[in-house]
mmCIF file as gemmi writes it, N, C-alpha and C atoms, coordinates in Angstrom:
data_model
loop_
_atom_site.group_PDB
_atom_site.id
_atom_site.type_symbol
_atom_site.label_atom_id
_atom_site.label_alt_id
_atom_site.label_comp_id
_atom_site.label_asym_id
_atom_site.label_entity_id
_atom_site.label_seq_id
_atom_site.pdbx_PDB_ins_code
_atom_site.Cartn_x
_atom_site.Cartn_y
_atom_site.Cartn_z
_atom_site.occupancy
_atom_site.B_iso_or_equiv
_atom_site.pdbx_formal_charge
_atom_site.auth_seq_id
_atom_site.auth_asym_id
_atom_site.pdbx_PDB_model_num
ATOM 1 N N . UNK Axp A 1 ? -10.239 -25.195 7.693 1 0 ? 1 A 1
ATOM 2 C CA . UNK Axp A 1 ? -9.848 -24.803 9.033 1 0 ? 1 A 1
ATOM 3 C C . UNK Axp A 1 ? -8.392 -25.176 9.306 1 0 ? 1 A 1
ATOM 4 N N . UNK Axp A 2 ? -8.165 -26.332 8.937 1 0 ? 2 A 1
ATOM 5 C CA . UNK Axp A 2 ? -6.831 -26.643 9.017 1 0 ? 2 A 1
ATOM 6 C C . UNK Axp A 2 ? -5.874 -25.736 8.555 1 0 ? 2 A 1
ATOM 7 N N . UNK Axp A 3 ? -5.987 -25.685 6.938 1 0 ? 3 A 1
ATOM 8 C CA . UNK Axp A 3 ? -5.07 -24.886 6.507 1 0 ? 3 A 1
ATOM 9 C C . UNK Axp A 3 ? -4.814 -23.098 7.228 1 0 ? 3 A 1
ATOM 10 N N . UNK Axp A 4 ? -6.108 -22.952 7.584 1 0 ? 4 A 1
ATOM 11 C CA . UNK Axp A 4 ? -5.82 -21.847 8.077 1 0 ? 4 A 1
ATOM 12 C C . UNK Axp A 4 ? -4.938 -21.394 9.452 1 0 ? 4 A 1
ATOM 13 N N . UNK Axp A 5 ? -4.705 -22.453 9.81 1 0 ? 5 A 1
ATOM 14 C CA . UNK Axp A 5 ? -3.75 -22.714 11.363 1 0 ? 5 A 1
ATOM 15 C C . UNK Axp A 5 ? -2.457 -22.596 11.028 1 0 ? 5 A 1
ATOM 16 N N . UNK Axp A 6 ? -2.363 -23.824 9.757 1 0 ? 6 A 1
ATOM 17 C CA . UNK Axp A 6 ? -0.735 -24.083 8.641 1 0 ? 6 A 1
ATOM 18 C C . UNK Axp A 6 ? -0.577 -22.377 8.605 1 0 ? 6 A 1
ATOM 19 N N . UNK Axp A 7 ? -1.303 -22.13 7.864 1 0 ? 7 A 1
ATOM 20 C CA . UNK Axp A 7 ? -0.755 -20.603 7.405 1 0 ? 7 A 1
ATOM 21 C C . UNK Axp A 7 ? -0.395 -19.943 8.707 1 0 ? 7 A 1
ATOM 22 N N . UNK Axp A 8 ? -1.23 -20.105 9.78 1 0 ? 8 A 1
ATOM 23 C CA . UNK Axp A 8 ? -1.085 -18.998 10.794 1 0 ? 8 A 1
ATOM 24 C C . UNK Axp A 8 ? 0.334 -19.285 11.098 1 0 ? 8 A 1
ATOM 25 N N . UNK Axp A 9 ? 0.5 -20.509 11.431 1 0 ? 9 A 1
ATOM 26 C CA . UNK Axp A 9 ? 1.799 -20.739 11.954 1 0 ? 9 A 1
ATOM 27 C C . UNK Axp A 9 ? 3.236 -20.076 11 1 0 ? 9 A 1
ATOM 28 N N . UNK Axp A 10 ? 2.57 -20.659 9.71 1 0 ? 10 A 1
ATOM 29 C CA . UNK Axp A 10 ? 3.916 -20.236 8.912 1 0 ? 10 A 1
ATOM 30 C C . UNK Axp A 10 ? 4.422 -19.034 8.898 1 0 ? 10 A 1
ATOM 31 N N . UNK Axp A 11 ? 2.91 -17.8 8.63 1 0 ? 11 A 1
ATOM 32 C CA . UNK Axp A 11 ? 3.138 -16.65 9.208 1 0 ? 11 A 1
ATOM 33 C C . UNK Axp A 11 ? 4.099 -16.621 10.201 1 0 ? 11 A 1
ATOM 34 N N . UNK Axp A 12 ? 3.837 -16.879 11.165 1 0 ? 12 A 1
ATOM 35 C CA . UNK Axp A 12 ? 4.131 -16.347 12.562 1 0 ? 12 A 1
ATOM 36 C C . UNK Axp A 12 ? 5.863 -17.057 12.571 1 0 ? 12 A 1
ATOM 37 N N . UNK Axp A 13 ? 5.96 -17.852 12.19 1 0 ? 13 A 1
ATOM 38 C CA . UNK Axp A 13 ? 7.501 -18.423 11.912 1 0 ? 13 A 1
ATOM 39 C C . UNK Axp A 13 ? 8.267 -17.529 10.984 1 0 ? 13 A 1
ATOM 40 N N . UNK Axp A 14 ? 8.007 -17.266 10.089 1 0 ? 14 A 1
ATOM 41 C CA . UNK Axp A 14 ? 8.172 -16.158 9.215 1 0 ? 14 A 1
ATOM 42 C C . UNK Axp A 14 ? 8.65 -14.892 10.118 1 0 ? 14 A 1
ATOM 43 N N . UNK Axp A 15 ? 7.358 -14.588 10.349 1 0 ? 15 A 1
ATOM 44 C CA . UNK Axp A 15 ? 7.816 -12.99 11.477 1 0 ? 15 A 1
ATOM 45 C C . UNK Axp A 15 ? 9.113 -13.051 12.266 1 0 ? 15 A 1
ATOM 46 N N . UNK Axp A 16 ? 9.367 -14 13.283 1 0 ? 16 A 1
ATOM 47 C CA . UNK Axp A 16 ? 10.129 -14.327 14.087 1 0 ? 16 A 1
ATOM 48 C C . UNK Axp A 16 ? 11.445 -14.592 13.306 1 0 ? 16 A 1
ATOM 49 N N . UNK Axp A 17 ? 11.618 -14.996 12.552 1 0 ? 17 A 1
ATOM 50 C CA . UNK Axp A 17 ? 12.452 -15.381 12.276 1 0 ? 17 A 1
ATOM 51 C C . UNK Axp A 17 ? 13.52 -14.241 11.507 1 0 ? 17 A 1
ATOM 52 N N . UNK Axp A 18 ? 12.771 -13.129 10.942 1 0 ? 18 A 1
ATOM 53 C CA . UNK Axp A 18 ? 13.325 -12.281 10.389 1 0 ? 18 A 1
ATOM 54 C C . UNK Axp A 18 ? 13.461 -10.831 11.496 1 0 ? 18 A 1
ATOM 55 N N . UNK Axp A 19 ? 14.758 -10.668 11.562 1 0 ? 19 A 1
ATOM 56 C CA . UNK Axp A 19 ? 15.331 -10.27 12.504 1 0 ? 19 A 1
ATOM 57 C C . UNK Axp A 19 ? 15.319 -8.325 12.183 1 0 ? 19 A 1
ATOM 58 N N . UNK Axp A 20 ? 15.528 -7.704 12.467 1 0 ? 20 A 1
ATOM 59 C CA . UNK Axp A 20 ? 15.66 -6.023 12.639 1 0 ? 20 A 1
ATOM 60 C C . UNK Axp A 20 ? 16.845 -6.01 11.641 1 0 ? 20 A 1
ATOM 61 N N . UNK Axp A 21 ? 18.038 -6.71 11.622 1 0 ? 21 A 1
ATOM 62 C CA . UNK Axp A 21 ? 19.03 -6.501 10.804 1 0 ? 21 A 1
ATOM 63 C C . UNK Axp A 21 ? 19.368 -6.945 9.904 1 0 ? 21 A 1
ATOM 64 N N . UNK Axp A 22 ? 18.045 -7.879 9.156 1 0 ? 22 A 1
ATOM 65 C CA . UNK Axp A 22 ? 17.453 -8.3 8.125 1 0 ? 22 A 1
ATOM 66 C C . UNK Axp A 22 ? 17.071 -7.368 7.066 1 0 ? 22 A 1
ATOM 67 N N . UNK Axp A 23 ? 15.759 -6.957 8.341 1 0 ? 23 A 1
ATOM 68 C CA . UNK Axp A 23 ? 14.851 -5.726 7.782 1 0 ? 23 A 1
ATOM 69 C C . UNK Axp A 23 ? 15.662 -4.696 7.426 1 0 ? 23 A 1
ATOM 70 N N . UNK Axp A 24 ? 16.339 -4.066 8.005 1 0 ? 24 A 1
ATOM 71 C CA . UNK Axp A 24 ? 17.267 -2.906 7.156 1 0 ? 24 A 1
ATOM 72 C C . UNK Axp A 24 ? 18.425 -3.051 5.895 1 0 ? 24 A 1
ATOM 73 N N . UNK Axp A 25 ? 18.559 -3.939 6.622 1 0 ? 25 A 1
ATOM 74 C CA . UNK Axp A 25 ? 19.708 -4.664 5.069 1 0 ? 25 A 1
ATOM 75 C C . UNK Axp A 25 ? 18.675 -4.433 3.759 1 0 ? 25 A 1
ATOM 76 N N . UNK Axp A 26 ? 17.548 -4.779 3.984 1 0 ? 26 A 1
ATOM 77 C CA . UNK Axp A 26 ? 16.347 -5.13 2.77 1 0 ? 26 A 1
ATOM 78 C C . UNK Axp A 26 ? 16.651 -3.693 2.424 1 0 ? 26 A 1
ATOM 79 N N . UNK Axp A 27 ? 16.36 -2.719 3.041 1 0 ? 27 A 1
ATOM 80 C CA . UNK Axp A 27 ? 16.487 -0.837 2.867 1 0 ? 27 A 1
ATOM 81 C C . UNK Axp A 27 ? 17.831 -0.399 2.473 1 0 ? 27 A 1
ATOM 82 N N . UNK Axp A 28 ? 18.423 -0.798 3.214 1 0 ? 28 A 1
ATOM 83 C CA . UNK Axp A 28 ? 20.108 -0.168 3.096 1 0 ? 28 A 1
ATOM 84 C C . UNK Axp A 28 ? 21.025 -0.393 1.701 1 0 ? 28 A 1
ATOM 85 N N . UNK Axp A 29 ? 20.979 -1.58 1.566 1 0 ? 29 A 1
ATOM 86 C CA . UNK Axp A 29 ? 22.033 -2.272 0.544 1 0 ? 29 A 1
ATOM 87 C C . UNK Axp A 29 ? 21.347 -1.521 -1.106 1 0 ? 29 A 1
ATOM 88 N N . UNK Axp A 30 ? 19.955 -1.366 -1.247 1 0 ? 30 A 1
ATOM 89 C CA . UNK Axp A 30 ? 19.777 -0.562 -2.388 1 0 ? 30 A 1
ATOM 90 C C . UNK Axp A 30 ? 20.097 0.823 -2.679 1 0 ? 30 A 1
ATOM 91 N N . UNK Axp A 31 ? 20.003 1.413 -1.465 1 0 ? 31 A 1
ATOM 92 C CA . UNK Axp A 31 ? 20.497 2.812 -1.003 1 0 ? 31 A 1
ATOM 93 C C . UNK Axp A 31 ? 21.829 3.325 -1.34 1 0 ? 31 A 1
ATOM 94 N N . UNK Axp A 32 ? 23.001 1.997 -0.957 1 0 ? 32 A 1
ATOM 95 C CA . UNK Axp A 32 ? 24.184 2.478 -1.406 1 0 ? 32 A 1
ATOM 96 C C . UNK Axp A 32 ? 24.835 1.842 -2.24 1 0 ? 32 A 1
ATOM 97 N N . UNK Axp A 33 ? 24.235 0.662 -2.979 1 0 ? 33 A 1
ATOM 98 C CA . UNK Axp A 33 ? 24.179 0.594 -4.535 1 0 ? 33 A 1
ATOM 99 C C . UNK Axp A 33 ? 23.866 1.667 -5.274 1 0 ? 33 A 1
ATOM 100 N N . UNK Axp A 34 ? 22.773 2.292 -5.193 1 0 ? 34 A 1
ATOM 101 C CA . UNK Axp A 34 ? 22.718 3.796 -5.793 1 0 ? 34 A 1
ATOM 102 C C . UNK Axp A 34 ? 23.921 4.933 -5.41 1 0 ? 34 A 1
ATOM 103 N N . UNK Axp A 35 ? 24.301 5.193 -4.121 1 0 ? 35 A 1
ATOM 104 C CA . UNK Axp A 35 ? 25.409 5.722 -3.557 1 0 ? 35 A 1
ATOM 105 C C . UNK Axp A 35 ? 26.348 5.811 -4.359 1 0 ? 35 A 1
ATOM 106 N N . UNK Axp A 36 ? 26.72 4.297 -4.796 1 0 ? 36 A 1
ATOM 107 C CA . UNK Axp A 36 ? 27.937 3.73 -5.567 1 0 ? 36 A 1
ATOM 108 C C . UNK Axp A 36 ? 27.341 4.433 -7.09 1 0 ? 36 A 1
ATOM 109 N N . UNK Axp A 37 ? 26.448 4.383 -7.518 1 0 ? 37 A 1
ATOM 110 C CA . UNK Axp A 37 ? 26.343 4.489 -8.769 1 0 ? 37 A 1
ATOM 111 C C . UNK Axp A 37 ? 26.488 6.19 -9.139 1 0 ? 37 A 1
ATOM 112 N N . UNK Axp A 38 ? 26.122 6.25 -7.989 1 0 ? 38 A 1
ATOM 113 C CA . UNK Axp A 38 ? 26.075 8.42 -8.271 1 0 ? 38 A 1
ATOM 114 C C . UNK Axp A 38 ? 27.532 8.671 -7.881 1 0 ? 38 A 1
ATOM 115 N N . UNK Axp A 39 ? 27.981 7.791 -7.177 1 0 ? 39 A 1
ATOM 116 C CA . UNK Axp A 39 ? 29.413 8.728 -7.152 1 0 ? 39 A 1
ATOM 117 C C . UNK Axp A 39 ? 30.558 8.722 -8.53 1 0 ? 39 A 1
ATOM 118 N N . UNK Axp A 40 ? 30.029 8.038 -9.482 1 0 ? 40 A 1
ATOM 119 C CA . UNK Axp A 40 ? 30.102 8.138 -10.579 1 0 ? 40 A 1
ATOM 120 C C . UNK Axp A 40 ? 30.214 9.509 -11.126 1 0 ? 40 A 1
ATOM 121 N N . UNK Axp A 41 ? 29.539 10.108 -10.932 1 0 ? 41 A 1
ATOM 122 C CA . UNK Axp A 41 ? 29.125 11.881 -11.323 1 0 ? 41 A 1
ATOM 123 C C . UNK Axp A 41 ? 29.845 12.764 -10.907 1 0 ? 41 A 1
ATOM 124 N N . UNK Axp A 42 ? 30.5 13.45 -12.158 1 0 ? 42 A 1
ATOM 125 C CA . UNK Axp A 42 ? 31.461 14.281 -11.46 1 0 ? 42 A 1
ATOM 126 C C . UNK Axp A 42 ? 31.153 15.482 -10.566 1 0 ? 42 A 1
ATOM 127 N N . UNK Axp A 43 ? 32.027 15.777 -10.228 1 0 ? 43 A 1
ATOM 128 C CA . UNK Axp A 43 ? 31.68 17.185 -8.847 1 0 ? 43 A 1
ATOM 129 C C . UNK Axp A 43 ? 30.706 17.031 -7.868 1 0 ? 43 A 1
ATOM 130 N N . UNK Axp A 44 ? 29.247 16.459 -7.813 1 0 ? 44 A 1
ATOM 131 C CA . UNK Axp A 44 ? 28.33 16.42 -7.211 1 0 ? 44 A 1
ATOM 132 C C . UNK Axp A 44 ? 28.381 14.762 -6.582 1 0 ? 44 A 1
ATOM 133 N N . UNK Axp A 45 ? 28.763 14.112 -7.611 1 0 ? 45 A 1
ATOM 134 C CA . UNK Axp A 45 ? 28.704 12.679 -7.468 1 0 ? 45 A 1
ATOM 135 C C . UNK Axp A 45 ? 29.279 12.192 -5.514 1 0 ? 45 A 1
ATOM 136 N N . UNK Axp A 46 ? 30.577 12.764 -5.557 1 0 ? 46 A 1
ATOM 137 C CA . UNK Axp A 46 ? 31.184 12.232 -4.332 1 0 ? 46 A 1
ATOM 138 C C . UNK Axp A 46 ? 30.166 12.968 -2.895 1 0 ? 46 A 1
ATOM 139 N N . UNK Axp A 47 ? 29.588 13.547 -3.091 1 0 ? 47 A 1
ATOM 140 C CA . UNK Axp A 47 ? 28.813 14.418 -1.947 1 0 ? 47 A 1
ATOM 141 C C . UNK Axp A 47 ? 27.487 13.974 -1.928 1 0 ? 47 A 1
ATOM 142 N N . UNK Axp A 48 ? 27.17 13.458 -2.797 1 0 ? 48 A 1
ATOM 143 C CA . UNK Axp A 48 ? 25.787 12.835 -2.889 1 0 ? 48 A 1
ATOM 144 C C . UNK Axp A 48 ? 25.72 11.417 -2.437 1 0 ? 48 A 1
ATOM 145 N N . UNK Axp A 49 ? 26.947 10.667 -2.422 1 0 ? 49 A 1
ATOM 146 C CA . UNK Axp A 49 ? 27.589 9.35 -2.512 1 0 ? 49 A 1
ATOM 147 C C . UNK Axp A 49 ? 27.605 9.324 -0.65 1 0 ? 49 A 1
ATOM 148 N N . UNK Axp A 50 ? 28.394 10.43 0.075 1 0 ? 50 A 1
ATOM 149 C CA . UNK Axp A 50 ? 28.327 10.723 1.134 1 0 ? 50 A 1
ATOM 150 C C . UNK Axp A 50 ? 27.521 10.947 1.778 1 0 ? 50 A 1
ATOM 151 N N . UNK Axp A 51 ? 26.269 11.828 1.534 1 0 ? 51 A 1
ATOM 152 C CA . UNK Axp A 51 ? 24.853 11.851 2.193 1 0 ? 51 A 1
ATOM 153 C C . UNK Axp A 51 ? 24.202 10.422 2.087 1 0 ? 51 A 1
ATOM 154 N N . UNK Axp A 52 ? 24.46 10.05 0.717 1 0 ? 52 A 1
ATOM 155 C CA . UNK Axp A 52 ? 23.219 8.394 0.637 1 0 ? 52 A 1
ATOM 156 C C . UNK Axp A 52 ? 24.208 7.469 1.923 1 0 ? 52 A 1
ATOM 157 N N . UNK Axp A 53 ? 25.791 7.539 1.938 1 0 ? 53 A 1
ATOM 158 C CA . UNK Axp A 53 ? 25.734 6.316 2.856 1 0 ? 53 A 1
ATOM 159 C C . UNK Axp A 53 ? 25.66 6.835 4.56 1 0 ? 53 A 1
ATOM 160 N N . UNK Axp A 54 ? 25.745 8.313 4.906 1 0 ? 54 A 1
ATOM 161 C CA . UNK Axp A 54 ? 25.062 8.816 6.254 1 0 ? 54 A 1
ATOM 162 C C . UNK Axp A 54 ? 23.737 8.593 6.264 1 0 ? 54 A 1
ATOM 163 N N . UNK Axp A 55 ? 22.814 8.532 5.601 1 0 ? 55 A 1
ATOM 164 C CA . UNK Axp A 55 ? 21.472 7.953 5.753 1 0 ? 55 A 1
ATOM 165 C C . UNK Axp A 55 ? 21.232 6.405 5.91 1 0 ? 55 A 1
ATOM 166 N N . UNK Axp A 56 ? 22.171 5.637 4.972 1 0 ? 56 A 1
ATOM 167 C CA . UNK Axp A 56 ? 22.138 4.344 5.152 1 0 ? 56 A 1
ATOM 168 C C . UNK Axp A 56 ? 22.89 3.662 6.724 1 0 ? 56 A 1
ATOM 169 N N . UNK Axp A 57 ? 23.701 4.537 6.778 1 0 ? 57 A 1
ATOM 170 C CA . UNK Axp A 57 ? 24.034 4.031 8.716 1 0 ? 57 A 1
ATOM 171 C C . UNK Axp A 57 ? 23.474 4.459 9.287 1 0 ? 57 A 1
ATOM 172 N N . UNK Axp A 58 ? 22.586 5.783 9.503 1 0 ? 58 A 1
ATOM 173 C CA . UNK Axp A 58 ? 21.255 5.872 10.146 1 0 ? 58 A 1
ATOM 174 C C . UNK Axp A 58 ? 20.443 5.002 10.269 1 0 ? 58 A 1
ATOM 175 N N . UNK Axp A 59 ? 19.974 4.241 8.86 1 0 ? 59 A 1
ATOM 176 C CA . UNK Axp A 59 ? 18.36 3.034 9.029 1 0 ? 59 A 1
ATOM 177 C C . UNK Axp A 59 ? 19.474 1.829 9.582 1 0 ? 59 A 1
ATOM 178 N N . UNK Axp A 60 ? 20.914 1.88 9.438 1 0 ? 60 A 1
ATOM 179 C CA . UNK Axp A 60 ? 21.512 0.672 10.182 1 0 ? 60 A 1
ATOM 180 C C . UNK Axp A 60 ? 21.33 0.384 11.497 1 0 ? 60 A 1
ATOM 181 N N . UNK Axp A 61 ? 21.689 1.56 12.196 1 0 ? 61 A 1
ATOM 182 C CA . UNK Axp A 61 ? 21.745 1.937 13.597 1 0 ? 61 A 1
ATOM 183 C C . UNK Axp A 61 ? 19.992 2.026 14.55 1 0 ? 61 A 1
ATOM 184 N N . UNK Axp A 62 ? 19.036 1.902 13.443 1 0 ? 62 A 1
ATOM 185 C CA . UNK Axp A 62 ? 17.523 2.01 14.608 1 0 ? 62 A 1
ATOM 186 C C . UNK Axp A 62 ? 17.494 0.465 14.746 1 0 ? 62 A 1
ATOM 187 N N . UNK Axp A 63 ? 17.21 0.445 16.189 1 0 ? 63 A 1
ATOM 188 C CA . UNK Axp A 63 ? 17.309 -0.169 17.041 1 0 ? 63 A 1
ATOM 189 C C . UNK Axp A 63 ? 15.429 -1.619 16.474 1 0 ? 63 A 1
ATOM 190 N N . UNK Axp A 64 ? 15.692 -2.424 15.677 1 0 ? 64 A 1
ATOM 191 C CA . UNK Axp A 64 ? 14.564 -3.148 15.813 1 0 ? 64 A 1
ATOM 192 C C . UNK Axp A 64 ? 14.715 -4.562 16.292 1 0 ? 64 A 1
């Protein structure tokens, strides 16, 4: 019984603590690591590079 309170709490400290601009960073920063890696590619590369980081300031910008 005890432990199960420990956990609840830790949970719940956990939750709180991780913020909306946490959570997207977790999404974003792989997004335009790939970005970076395709713009590598010629002709297509720089336009593809451009859509991945307009999507990645999109999930920047929702509001959590």
């Amino acid at each position: 019984m005890n432990k199960n309170i420990l956990r609840l709490v830790a949970v719940a400290a956990l939750a709180t603590s991780l913020s909306g601009c946490f959570l997207t960073k977790i999404v974003t920063v792989p997004m335009r690591v790939v970005g970076a890696v395709v713009s590598i590619i010629p002709v297509a590369g720089n336009t593809a590079n451009s859509a991945i980081q307009t999507a990645a300031n999109t999930v920047d910008d929702i509001p959590l």
